[in-house]
C-alpha positions as a Python dict, from the first residue, in 0.01 Angstrom:
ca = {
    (1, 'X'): (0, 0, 0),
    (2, 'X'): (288, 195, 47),
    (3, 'X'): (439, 143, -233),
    (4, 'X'): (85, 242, -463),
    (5, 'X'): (121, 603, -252),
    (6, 'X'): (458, 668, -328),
    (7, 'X'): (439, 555, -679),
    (8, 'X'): (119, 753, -768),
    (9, 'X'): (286, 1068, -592),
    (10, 'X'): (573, 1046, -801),
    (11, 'X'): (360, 983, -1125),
    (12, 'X'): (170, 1303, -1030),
    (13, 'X'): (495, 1494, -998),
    (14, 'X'): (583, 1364, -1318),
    (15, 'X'): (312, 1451, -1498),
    (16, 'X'): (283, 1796, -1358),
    (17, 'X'): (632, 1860, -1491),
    (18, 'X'): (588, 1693, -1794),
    (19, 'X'): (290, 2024, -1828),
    (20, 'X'): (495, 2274, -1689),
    (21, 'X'): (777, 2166, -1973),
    (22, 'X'): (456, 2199, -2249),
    (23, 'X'): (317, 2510, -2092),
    (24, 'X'): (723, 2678, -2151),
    (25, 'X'): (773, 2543, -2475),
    (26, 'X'): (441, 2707, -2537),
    (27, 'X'): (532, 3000, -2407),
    (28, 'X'): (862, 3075, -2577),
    (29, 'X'): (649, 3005, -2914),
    (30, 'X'): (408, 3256, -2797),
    (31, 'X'): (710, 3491, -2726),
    (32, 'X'): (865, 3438, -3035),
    (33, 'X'): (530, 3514, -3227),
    (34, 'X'): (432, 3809, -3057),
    (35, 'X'): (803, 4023, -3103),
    (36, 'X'): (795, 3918, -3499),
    (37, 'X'): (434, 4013, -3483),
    (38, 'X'): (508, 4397, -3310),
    (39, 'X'): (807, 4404, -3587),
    (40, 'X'): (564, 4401, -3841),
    (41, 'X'): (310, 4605, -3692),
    (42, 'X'): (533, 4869, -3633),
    (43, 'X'): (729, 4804, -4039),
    (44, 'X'): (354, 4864, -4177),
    (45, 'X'): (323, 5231, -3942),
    (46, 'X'): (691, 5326, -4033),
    (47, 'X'): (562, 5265, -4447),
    (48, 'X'): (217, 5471, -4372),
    (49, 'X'): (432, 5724, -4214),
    (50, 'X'): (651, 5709, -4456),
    (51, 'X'): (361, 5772, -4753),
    (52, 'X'): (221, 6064, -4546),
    (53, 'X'): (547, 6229, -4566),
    (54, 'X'): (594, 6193, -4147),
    (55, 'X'): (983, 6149, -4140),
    (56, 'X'): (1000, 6182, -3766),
    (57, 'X'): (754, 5894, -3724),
    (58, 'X'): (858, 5689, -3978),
    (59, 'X'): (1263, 5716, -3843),
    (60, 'X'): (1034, 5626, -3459),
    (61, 'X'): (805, 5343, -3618),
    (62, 'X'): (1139, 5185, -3791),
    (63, 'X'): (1325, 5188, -3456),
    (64, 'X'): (1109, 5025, -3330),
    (65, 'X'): (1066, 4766, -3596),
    (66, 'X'): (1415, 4742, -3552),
    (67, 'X'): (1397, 4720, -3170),
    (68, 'X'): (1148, 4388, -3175),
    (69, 'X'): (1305, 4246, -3469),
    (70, 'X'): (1622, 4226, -3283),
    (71, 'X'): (1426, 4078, -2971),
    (72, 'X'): (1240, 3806, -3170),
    (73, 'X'): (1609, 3694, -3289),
    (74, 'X'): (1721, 3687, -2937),
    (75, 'X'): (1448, 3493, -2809),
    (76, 'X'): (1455, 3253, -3054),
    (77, 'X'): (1842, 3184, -3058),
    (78, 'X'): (1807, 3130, -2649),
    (79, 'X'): (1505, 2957, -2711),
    (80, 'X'): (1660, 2720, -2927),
    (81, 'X'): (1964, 2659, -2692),
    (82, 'X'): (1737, 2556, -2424),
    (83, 'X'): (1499, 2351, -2639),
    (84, 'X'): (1831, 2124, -2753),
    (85, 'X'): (1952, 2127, -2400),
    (86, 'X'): (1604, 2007, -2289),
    (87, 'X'): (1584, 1696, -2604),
    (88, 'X'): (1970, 1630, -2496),
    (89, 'X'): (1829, 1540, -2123),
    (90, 'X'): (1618, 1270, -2278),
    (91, 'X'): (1260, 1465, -2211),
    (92, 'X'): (990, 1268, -2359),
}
């Protein structure tokens, strides 16, 4: 009887991980997605600004662009480093 307890706590502690490590994964996708999705958001108001002859919003909107572009890259690089750490460690 012991041996059921201990076994189904450690099965729930499993499985709770085992979320946890889909929940992150999820949310370093969602991460990912959301700076290349500002990026572009903020490309398409640098071109409108950029057609209404608005240089000082257009030079803003395109650092911006710039700013998230960068970000996305540098999420997804460490991203990537942990995912292959994570598949290294034999995570199902």
């Amino acid at each position: 009887q012991v041996y059921r307890v201990h076994w189904l706590r450690a099965k729930a502690l499993r499985d709770r991980w085992k979320e946890e490590m889909t929940l992150v994964q999820l949310e370093m996708d969602w991460t990912c997605h959301y700076f290349s999705w500002r990026a572009t958001q903020w490309g398409d108001r640098m071109r409108e600004s950029l057609e209404k002859c608005l240089p000082g919003h257009a030079c803003y909107s395109g650092r911006q662009s710039q700013m998230y572009s960068l970000l996305a890259q540098d999420a997804q690089a460490a991203f990537q480093d942990l995912q292959s750490m994570s598949i290294e460690t034999g995570d199902e």
